[in-house]
Structure formats: C-alpha cells, structure tokens
mmCIF entry with sequence, helices, sheets and N, C-alpha, C, O atoms, coordinates in Angstrom:
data_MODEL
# 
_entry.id   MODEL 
# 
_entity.id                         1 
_entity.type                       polymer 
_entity.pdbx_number_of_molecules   1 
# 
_entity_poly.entity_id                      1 
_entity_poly.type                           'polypeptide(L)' 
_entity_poly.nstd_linkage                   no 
_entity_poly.nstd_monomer                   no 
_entity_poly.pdbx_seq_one_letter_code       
;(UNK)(UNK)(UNK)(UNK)(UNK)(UNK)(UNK)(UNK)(UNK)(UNK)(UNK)(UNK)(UNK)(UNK)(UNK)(UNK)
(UNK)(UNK)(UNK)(UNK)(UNK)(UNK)(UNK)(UNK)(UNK)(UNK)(UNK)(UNK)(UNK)(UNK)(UNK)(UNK)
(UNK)(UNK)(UNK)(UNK)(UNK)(UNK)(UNK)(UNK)(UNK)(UNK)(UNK)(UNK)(UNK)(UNK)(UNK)(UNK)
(UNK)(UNK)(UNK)(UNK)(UNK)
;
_entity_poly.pdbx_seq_one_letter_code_can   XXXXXXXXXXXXXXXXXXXXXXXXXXXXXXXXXXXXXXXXXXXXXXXXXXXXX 
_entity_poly.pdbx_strand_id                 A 
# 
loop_
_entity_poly_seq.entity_id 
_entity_poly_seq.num 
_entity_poly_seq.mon_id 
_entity_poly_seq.hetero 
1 1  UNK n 
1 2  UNK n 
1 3  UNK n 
1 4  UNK n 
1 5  UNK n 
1 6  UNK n 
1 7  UNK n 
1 8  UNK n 
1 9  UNK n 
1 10 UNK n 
1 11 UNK n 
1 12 UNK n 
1 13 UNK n 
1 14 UNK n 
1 15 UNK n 
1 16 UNK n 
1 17 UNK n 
1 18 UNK n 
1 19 UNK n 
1 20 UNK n 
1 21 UNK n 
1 22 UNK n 
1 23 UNK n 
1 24 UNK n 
1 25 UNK n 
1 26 UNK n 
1 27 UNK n 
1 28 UNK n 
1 29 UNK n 
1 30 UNK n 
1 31 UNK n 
1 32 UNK n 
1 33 UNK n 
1 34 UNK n 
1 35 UNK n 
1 36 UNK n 
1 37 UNK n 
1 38 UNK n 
1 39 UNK n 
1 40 UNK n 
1 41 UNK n 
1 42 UNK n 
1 43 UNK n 
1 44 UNK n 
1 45 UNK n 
1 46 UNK n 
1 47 UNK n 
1 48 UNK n 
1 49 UNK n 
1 50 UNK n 
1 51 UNK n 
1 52 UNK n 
1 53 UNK n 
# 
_struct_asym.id          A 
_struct_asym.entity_id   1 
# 
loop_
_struct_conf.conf_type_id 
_struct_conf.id 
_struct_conf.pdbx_PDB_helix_id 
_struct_conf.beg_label_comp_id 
_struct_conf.beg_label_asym_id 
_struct_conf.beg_label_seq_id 
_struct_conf.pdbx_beg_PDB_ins_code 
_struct_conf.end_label_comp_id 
_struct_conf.end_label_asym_id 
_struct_conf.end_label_seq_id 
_struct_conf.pdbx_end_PDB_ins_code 
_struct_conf.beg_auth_comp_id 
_struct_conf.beg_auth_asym_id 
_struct_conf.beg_auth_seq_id 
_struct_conf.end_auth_comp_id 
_struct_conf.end_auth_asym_id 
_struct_conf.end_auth_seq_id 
_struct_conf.pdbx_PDB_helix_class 
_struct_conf.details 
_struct_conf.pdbx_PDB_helix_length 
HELX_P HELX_P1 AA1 UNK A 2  ? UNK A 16 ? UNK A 2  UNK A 16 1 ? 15 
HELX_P HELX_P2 AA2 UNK A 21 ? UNK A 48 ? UNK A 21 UNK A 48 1 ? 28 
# 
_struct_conf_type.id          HELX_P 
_struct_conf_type.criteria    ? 
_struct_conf_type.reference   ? 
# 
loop_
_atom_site.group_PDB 
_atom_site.id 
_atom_site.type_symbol 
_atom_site.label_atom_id 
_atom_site.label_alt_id 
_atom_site.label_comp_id 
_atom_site.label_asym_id 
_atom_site.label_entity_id 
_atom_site.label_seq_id 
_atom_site.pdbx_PDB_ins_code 
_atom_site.Cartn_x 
_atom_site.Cartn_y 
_atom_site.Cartn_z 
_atom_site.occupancy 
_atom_site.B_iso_or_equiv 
_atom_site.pdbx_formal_charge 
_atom_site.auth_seq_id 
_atom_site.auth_comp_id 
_atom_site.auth_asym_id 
_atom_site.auth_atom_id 
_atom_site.pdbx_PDB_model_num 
ATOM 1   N N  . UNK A 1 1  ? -10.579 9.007  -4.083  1.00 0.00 ? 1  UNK A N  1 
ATOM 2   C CA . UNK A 1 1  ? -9.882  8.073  -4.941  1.00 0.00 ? 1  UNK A CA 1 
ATOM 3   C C  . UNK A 1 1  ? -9.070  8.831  -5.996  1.00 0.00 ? 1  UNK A C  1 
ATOM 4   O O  . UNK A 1 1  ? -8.004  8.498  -6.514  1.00 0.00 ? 1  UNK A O  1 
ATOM 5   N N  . UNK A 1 2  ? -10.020 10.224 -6.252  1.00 0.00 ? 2  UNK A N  1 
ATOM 6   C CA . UNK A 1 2  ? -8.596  10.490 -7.675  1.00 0.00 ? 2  UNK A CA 1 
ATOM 7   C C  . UNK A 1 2  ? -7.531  11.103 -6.704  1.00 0.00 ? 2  UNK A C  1 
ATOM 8   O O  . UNK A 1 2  ? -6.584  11.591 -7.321  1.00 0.00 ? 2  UNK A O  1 
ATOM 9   N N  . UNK A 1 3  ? -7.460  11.183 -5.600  1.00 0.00 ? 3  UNK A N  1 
ATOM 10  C CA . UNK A 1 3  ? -6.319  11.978 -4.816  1.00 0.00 ? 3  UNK A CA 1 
ATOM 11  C C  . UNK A 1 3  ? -5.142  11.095 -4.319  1.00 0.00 ? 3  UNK A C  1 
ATOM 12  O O  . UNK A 1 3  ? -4.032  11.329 -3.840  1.00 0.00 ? 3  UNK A O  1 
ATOM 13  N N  . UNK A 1 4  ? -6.015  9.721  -4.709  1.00 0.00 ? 4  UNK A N  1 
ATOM 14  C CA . UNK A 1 4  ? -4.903  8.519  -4.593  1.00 0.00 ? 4  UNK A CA 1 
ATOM 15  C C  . UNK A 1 4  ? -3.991  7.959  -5.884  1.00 0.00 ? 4  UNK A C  1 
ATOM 16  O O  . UNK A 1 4  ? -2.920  7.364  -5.762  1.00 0.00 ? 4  UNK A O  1 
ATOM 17  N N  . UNK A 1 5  ? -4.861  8.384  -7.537  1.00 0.00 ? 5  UNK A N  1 
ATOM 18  C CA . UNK A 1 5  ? -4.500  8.630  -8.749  1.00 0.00 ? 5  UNK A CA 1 
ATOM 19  C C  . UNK A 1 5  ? -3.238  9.224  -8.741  1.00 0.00 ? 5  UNK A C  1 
ATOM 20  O O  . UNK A 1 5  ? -2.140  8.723  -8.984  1.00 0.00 ? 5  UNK A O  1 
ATOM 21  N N  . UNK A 1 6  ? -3.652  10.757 -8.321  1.00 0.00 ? 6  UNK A N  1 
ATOM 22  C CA . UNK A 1 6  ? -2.315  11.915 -8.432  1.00 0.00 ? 6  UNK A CA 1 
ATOM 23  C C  . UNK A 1 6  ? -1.567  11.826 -7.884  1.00 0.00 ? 6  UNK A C  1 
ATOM 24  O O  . UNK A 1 6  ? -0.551  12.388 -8.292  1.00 0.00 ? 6  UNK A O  1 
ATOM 25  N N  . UNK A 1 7  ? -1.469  10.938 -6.335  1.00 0.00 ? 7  UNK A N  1 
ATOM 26  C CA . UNK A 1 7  ? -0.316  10.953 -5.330  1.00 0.00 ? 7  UNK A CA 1 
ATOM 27  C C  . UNK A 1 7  ? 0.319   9.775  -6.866  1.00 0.00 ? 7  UNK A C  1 
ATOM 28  O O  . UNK A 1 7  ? 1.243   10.140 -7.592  1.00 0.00 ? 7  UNK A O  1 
ATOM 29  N N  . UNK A 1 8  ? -0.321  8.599  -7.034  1.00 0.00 ? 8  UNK A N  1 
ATOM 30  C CA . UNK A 1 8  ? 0.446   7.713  -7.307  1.00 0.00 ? 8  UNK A CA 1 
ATOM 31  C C  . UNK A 1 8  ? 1.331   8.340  -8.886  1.00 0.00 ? 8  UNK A C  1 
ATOM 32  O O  . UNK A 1 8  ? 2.537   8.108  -8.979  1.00 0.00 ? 8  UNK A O  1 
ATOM 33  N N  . UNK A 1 9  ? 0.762   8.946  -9.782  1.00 0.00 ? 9  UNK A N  1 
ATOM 34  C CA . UNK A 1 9  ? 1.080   9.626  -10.893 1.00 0.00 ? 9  UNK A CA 1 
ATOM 35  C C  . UNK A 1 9  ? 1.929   10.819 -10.171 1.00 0.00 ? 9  UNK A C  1 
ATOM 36  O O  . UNK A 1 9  ? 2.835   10.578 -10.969 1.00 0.00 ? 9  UNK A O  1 
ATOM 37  N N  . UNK A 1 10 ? 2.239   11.438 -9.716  1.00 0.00 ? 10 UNK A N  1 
ATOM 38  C CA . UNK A 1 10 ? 3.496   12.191 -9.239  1.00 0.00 ? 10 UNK A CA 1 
ATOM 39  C C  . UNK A 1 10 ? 4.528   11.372 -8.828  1.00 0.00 ? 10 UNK A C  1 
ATOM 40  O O  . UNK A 1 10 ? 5.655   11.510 -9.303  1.00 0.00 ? 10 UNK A O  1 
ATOM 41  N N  . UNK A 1 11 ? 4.272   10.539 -8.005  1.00 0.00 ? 11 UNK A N  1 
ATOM 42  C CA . UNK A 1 11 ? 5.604   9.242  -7.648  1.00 0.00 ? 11 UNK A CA 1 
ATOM 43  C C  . UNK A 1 11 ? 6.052   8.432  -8.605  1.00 0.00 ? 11 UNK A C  1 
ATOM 44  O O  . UNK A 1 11 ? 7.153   7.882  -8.623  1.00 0.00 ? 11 UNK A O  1 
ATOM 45  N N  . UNK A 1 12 ? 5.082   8.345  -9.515  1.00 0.00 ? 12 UNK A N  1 
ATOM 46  C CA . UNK A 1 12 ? 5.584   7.697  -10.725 1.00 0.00 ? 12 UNK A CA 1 
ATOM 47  C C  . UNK A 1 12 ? 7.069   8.679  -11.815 1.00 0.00 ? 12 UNK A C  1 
ATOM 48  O O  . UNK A 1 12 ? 8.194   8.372  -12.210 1.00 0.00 ? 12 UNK A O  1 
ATOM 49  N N  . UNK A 1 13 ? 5.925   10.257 -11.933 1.00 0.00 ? 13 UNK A N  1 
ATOM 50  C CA . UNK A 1 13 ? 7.310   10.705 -12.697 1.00 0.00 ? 13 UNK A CA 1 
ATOM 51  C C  . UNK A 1 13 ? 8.486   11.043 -11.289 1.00 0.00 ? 13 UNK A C  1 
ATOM 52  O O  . UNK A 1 13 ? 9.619   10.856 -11.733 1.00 0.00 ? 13 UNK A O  1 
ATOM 53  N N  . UNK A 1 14 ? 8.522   11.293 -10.404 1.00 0.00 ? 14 UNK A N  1 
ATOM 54  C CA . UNK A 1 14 ? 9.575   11.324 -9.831  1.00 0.00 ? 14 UNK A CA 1 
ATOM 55  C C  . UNK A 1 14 ? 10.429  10.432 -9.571  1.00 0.00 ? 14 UNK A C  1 
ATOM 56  O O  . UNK A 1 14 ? 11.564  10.662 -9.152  1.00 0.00 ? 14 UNK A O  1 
ATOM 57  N N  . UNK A 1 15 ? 9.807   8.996  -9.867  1.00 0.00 ? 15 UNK A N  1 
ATOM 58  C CA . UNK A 1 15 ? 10.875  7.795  -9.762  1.00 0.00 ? 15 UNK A CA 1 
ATOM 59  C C  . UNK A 1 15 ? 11.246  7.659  -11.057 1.00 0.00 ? 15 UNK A C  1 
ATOM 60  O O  . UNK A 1 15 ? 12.357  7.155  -11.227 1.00 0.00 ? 15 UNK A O  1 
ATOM 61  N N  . UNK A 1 16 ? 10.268  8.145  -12.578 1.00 0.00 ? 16 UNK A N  1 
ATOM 62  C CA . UNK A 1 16 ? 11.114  7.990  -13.626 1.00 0.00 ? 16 UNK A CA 1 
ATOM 63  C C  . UNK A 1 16 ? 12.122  8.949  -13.549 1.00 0.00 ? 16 UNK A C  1 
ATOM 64  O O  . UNK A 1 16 ? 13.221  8.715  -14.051 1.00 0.00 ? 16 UNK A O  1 
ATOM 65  N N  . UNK A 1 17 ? 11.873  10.039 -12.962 1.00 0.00 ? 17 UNK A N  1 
ATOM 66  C CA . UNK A 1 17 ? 13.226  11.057 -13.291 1.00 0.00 ? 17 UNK A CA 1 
ATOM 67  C C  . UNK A 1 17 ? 14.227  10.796 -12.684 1.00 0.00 ? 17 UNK A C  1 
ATOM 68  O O  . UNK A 1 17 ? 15.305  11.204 -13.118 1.00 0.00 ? 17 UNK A O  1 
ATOM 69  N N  . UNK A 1 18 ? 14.137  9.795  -11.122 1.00 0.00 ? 18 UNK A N  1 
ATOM 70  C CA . UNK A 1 18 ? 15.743  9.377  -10.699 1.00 0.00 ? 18 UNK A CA 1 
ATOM 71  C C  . UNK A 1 18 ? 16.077  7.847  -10.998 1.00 0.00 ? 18 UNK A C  1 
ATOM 72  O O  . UNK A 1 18 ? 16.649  7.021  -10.286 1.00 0.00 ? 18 UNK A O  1 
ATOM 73  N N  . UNK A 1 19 ? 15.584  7.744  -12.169 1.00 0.00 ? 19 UNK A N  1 
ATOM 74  C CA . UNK A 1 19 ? 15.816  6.570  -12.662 1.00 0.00 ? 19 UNK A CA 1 
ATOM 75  C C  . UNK A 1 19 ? 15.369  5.019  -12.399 1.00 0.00 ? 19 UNK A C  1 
ATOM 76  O O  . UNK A 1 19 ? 15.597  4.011  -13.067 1.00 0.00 ? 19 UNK A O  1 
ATOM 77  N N  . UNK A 1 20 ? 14.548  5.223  -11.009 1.00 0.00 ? 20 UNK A N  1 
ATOM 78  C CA . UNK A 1 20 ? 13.946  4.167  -10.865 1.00 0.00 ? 20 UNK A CA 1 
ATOM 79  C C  . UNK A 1 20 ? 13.009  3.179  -11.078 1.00 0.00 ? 20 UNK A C  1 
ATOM 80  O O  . UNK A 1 20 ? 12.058  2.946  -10.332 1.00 0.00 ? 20 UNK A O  1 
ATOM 81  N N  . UNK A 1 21 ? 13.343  2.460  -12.345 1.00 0.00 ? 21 UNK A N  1 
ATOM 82  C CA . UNK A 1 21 ? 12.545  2.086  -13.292 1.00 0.00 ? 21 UNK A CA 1 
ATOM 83  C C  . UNK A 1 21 ? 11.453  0.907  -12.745 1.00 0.00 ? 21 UNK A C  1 
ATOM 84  O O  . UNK A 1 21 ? 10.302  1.081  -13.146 1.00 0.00 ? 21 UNK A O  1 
ATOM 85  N N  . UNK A 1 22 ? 11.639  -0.059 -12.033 1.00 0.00 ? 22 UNK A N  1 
ATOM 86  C CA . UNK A 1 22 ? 10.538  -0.616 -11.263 1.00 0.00 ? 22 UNK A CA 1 
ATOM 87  C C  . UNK A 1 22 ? 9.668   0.308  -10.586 1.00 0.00 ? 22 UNK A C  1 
ATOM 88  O O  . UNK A 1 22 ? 8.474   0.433  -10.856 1.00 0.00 ? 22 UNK A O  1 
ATOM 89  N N  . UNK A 1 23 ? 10.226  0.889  -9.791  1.00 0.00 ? 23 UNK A N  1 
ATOM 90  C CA . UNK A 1 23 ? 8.892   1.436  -8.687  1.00 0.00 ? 23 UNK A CA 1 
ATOM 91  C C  . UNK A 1 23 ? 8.554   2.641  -9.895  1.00 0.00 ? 23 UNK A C  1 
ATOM 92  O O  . UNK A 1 23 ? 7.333   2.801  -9.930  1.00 0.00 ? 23 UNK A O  1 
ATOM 93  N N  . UNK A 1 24 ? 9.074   3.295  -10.625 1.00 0.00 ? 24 UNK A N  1 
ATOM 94  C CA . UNK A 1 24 ? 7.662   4.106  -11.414 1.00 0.00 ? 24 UNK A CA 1 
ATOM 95  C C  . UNK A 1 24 ? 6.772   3.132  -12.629 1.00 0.00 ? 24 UNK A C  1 
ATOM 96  O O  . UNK A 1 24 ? 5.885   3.556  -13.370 1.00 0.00 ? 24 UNK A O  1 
ATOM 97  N N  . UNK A 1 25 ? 7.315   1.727  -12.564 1.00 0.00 ? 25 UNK A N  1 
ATOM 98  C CA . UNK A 1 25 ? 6.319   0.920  -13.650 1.00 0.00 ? 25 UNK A CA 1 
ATOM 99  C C  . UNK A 1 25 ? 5.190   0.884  -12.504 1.00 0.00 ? 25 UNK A C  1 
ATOM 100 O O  . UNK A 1 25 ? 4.034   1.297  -12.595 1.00 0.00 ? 25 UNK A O  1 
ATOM 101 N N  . UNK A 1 26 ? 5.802   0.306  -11.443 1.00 0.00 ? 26 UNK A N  1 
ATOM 102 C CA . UNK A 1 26 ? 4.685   -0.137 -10.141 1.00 0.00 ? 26 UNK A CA 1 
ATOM 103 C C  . UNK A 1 26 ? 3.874   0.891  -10.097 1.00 0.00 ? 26 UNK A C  1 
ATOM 104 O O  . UNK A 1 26 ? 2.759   0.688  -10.579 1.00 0.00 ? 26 UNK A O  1 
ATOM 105 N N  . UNK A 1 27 ? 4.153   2.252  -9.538  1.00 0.00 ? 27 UNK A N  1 
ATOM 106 C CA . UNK A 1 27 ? 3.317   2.818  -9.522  1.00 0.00 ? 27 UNK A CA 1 
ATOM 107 C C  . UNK A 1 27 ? 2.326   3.820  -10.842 1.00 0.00 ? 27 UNK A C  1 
ATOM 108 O O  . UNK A 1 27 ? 1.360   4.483  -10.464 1.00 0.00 ? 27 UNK A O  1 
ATOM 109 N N  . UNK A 1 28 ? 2.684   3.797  -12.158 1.00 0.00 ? 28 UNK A N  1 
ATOM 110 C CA . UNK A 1 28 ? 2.170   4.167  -13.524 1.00 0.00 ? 28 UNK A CA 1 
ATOM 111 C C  . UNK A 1 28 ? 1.058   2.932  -13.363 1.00 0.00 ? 28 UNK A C  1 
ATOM 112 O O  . UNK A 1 28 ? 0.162   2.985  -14.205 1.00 0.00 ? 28 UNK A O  1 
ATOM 113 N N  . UNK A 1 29 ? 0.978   1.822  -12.405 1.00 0.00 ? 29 UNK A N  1 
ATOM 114 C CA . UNK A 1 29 ? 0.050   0.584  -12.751 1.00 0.00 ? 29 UNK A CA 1 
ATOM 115 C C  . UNK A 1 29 ? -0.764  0.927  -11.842 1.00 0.00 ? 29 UNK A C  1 
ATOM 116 O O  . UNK A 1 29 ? -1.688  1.457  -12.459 1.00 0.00 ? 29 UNK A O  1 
ATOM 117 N N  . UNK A 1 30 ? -0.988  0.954  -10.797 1.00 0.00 ? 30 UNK A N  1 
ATOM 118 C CA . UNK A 1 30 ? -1.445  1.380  -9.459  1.00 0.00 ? 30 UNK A CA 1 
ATOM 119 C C  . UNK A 1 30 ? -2.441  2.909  -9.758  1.00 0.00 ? 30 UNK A C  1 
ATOM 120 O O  . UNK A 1 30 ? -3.639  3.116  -9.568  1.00 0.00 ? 30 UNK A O  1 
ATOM 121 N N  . UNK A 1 31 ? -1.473  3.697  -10.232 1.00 0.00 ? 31 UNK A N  1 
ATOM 122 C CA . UNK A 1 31 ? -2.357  4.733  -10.792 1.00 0.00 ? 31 UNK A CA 1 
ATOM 123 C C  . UNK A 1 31 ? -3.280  4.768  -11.940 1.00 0.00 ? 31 UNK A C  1 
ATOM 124 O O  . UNK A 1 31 ? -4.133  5.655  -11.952 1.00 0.00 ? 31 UNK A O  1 
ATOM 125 N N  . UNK A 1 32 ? -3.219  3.890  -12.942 1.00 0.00 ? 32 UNK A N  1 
ATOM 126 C CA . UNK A 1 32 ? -4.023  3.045  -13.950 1.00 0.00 ? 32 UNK A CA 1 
ATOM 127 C C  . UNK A 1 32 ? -4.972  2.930  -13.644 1.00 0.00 ? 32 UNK A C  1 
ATOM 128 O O  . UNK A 1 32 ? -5.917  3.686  -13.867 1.00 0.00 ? 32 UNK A O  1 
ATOM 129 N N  . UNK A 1 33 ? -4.960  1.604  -12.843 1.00 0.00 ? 33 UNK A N  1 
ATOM 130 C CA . UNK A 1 33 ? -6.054  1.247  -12.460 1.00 0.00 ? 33 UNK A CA 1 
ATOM 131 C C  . UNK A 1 33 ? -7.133  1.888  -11.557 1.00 0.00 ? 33 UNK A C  1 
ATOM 132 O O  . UNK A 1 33 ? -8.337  1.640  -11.617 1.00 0.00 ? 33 UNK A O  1 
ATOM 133 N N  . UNK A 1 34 ? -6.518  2.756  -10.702 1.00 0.00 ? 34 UNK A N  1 
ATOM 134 C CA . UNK A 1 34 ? -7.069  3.618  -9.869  1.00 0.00 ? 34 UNK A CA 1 
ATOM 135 C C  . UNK A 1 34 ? -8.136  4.607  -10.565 1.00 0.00 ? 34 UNK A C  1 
ATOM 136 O O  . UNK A 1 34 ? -9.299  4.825  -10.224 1.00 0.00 ? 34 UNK A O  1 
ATOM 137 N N  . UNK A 1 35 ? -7.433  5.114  -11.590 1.00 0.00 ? 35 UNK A N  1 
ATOM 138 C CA . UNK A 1 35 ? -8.058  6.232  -12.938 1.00 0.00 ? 35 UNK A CA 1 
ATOM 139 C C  . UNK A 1 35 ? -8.843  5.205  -13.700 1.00 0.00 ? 35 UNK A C  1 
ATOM 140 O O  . UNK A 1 35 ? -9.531  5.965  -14.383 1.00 0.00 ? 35 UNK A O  1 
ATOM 141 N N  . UNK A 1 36 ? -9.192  4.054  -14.032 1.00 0.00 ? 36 UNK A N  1 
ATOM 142 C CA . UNK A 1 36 ? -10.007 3.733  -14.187 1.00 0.00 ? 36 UNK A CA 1 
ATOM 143 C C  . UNK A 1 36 ? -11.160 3.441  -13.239 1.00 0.00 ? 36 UNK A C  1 
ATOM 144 O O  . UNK A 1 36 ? -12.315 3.864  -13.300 1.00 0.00 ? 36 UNK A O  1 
ATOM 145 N N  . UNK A 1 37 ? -10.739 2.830  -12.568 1.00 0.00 ? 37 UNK A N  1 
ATOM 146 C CA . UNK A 1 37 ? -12.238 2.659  -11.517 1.00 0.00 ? 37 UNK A CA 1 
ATOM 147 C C  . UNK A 1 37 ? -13.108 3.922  -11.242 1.00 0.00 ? 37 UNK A C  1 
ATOM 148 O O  . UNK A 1 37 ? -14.336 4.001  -11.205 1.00 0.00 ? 37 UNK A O  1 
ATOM 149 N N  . UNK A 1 38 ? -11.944 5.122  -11.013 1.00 0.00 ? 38 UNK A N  1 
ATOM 150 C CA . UNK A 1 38 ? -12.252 6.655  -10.498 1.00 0.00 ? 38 UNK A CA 1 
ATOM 151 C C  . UNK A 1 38 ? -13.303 6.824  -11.711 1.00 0.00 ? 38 UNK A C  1 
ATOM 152 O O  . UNK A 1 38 ? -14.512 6.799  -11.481 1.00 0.00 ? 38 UNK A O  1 
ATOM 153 N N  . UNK A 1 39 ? -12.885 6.965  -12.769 1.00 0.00 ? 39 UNK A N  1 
ATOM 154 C CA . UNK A 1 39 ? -13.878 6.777  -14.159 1.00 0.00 ? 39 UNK A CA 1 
ATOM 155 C C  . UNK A 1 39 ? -15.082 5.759  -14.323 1.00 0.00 ? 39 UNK A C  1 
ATOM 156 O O  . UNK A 1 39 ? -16.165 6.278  -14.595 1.00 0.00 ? 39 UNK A O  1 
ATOM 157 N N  . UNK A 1 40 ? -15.047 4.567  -14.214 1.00 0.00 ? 40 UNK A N  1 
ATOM 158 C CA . UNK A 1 40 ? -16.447 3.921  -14.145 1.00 0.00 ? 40 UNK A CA 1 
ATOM 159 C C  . UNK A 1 40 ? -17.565 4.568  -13.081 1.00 0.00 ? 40 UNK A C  1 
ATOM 160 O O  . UNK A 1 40 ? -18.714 4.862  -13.412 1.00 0.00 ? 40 UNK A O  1 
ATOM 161 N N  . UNK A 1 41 ? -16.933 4.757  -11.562 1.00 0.00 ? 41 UNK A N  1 
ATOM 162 C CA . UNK A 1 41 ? -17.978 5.121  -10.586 1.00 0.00 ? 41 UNK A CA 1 
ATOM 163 C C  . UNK A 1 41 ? -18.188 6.307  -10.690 1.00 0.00 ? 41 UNK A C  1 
ATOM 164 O O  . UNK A 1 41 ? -19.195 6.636  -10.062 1.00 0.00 ? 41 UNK A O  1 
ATOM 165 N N  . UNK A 1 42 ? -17.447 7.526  -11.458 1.00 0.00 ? 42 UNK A N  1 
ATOM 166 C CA . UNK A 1 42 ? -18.205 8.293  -12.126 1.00 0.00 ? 42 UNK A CA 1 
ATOM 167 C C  . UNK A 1 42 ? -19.122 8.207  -13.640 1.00 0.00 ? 42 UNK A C  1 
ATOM 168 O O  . UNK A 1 42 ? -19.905 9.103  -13.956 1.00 0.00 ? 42 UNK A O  1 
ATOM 169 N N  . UNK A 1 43 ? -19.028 7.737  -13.967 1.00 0.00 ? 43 UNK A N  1 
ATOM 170 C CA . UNK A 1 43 ? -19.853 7.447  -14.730 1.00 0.00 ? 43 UNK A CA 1 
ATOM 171 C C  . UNK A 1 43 ? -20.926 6.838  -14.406 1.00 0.00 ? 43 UNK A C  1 
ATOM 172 O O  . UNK A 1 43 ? -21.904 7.118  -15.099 1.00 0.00 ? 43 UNK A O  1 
ATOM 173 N N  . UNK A 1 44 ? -21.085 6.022  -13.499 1.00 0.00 ? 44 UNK A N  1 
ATOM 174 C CA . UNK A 1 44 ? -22.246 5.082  -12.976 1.00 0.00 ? 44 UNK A CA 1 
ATOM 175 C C  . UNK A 1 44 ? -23.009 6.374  -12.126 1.00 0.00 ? 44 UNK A C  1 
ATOM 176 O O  . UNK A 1 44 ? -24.230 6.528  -12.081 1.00 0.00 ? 44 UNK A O  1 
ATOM 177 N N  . UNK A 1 45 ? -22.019 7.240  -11.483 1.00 0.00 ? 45 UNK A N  1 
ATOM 178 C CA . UNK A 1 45 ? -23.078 8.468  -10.888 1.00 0.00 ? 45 UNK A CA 1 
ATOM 179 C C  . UNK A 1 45 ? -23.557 8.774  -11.876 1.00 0.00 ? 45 UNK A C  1 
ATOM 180 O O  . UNK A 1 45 ? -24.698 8.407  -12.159 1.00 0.00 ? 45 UNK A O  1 
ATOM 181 N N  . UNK A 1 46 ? -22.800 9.556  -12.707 1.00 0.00 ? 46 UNK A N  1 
ATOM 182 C CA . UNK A 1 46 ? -23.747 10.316 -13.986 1.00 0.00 ? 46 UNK A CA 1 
ATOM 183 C C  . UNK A 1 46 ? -25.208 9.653  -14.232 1.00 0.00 ? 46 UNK A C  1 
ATOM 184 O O  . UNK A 1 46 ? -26.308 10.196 -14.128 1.00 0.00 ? 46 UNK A O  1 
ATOM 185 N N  . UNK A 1 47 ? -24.891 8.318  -14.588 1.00 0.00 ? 47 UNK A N  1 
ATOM 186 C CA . UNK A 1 47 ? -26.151 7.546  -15.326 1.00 0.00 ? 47 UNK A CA 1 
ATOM 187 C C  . UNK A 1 47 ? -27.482 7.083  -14.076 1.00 0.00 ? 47 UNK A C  1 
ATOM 188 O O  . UNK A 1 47 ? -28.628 6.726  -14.349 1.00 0.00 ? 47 UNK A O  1 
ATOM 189 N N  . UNK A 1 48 ? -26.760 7.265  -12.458 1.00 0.00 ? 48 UNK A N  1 
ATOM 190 C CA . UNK A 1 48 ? -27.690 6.998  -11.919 1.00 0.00 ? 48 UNK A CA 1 
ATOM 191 C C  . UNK A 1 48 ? -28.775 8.372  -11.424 1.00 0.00 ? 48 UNK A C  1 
ATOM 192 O O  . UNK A 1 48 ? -29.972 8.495  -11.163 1.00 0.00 ? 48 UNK A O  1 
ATOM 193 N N  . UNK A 1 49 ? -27.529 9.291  -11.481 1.00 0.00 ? 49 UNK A N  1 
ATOM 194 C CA . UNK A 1 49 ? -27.607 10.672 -11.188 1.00 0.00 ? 49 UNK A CA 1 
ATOM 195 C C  . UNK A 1 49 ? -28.273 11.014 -9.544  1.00 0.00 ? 49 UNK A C  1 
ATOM 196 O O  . UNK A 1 49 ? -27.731 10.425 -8.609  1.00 0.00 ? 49 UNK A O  1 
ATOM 197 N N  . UNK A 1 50 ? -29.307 11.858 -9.275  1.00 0.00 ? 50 UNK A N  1 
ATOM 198 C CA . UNK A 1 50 ? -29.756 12.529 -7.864  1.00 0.00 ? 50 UNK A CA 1 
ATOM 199 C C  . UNK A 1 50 ? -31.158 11.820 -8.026  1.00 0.00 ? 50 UNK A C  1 
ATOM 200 O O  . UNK A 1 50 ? -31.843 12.101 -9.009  1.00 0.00 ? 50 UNK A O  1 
ATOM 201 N N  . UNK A 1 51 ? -31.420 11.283 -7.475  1.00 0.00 ? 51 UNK A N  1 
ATOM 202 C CA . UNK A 1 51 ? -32.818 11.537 -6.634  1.00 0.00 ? 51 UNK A CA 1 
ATOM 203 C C  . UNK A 1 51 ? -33.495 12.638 -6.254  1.00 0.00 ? 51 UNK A C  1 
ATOM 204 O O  . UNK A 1 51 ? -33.266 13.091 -5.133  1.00 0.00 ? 51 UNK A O  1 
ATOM 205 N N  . UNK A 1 52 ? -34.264 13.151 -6.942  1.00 0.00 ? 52 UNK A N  1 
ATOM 206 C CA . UNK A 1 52 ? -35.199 14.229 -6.023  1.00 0.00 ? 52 UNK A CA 1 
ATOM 207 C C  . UNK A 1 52 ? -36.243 13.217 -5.617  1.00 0.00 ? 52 UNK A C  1 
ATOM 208 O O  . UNK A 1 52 ? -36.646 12.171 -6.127  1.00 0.00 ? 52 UNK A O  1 
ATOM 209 N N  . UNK A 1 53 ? -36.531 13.864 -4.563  1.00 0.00 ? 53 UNK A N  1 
ATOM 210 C CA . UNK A 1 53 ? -37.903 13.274 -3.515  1.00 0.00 ? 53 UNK A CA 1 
ATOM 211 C C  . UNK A 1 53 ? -38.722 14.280 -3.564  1.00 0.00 ? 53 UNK A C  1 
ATOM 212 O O  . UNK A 1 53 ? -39.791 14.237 -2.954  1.00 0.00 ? 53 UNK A O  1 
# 
C-alpha cells in the first residue's frame, strides 16, 4: 500500500509541473487517503504487535 502512496505522490507532482491541475488534485487525494490508512494499519500492528507462542 505505501508503494501505491508514492506511485500516486510522484504523478501528482508531475502533473503539477505540466500544469495539470485536476489530475494532480485527483491524485494529491488518492494519495491522502492511501497515507492515511497506510498509517492507521500500521499503527494497529504496532499496538497489536507479534505473538510469540
């Protein structure tokens, strides 16, 4: 999932740099949300952490 973050955050500045101001809002949103979720379910690992048996 964060490898779906960075694709979308690189397409973002490359559409701001050729000016394409919809598709880098679209994708700055897409990657948002992505970086958040990526962040809660790490965090939910942290707090659930490993099992030893």
């Amino acid at each position: 999932m964060l490898r779906w973050t960075v694709i979308f955050i690189i397409l973002a500045i490359i559409a701001g740099i050729f000016g394409f101001g919809g598709i880098a809002a679209g994708a700055v949103d897409i990657a948002r949300v992505l970086f958040f979720i990526f962040i809660v379910l790490f965090v939910i690992s942290l707090v659930t952490g490993r099992k030893k048996v």
